[in-house]
C-alpha positions as CSV (number, residue, x, y, z in Angstrom):
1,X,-6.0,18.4,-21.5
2,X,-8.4,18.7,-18.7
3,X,-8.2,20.8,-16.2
4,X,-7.9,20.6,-12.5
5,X,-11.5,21.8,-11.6
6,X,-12.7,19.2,-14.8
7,X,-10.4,16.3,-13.4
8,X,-12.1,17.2,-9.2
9,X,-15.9,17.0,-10.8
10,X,-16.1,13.7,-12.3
11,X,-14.5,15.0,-15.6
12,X,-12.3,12.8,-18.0
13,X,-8.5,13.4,-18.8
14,X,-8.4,11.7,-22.4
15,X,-5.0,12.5,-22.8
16,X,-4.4,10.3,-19.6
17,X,-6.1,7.7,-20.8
18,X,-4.4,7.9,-24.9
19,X,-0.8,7.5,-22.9
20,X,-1.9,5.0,-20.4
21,X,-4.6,2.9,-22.5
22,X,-6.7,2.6,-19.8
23,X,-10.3,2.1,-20.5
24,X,-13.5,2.6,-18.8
25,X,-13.8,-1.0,-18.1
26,X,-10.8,-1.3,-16.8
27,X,-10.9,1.9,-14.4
28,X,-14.9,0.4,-13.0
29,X,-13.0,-2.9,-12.7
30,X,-9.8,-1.4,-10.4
31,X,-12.7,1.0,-8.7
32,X,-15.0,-1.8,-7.8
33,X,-11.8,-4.5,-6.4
34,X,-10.8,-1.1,-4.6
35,X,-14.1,-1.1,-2.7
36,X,-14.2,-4.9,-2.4
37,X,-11.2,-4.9,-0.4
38,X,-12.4,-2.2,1.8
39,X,-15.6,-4.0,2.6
40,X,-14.1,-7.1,2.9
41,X,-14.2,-8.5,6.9
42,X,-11.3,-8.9,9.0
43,X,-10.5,-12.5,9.4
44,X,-11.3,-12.6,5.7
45,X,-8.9,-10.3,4.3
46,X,-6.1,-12.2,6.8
47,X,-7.3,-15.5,5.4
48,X,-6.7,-14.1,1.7
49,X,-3.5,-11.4,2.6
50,X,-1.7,-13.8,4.8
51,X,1.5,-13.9,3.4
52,X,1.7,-9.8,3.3
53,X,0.4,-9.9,6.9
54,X,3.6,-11.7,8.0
55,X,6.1,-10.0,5.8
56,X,4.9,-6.6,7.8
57,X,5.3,-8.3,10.8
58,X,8.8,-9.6,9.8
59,X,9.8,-6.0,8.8
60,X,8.9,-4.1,11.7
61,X,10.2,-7.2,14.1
62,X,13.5,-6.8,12.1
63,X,13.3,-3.0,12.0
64,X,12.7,-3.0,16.3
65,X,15.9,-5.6,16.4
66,X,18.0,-3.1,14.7
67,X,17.3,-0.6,16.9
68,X,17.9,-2.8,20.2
69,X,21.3,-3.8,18.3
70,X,22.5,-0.6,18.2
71,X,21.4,0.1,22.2
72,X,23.0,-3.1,22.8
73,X,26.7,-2.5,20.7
74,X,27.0,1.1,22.8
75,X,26.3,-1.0,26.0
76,X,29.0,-3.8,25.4
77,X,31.7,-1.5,24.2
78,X,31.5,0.5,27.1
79,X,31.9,-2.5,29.4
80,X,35.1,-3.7,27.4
């Protein structure tokens, strides 16, 4: 097995790649969709990552509301 220093220097852990099967091809085809996406212009990525755009939105949105229920449940019971 490779060691840390190996692994931080380039090096190959071929015991990594027996359990996984990952190939070299495989790895430069992940690495180069990796830097793809982080060159890739604003309104383009939103035009392609649309639907993830707006399920963050919907989360957070929801997430804000849950707070603001539990403000708003305190405020009503007192009232009662």
């Amino acid at each position: 097995m490779a060691t840390t220093e190996t692994l931080e220097k380039g090096g190959r852990d071929d015991t990594l790649i027996a359990r996984t099967g990952m190939n070299d091809v495989l790895i430069a085809q992940a690495q180069a969709a990796g830097e793809a996406e982080k060159a890739m212009p604003w309104k383009q990525a939103v035009s392609i990552y649309w639907r993830g755009g707006l399920w963050s939105m919907g989360l957070s949105v929801a997430l804000v509301m849950e707070g603001y229920d539990v403000g708003l449940v305190r405020l009503v019971s007192v009232h009662d």
